[in-house]
NUDOMAR-313993 format. One record per residue (C-alpha): x, z, y. Coordinates in steps of 0.25 Angstrom, whole numbers, padded with zeros to 4 digits, always signed. Example, Ala and Ser with C-alpha at 12.3 -4.5 7.8 and 13.67 -1.06 7.14 Angstrom:
2
+0049+0031-0018/+0055+0029-0004/
! end
This chain:
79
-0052-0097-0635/-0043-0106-0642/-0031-0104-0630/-0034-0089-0629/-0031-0087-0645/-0020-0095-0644/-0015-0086-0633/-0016-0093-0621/-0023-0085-0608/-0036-0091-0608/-0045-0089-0595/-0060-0094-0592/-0067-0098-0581/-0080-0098-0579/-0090-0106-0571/-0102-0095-0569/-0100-0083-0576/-0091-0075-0586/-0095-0081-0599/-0105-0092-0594/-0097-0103-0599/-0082-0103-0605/-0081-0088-0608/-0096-0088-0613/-0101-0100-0618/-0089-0108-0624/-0086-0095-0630/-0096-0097-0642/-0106-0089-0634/-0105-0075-0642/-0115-0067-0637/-0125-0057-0644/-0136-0055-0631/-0149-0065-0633/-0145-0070-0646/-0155-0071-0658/-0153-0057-0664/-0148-0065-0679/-0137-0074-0670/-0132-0060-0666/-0123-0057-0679/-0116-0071-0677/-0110-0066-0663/-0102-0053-0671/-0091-0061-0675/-0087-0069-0661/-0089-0056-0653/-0080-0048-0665/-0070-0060-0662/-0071-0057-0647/-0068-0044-0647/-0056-0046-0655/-0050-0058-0647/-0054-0046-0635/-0045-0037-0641/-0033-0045-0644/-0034-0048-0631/-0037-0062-0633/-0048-0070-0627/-0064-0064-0624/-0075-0063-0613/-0085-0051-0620/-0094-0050-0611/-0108-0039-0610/-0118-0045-0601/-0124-0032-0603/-0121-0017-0605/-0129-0016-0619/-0120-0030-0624/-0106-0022-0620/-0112-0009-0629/-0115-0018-0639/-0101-0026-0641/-0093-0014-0639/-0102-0005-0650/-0102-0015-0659/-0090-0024-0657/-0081-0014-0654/-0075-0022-0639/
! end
């Protein structure tokens, strides 16, 4: 992440899966599915950062597992 703000092109490779290991877990693990309901309010501030870094065209893997996580991001985050 470090590299990416500082303006270098960053890319990640992953082993398994997209966001299994460098893009997921090393990432901080910001996710909001199958999280204690009063840990959910303590992800809006990475995913806000996200989406910003998204839009500036910096650094970002947001990725919906499912439909109903995408509606929720984009209805409530604005992405």
């Amino acid at each position: 992440m470090a590299a990416a703000q500082a303006g270098l092109r960053v890319t990640s490779l992953e082993k398994d899966s997209v966001a299994r290991h460098a893009s997921g877990v090393n990432a901080g693990g910001v996710r909001r599915l199958g999280r204690d309901l009063a840990e959910v309010p303590l992800s809006e501030r990475p995913m806000r950062m996200a989406a910003v870094r998204a839009m500036r065209g910096r650094w970002v893997f947001l990725i919906a597992f499912i439909l109903l996580e995408l509606r929720f991001l984009v209805e409530n985050d604005g992405l």
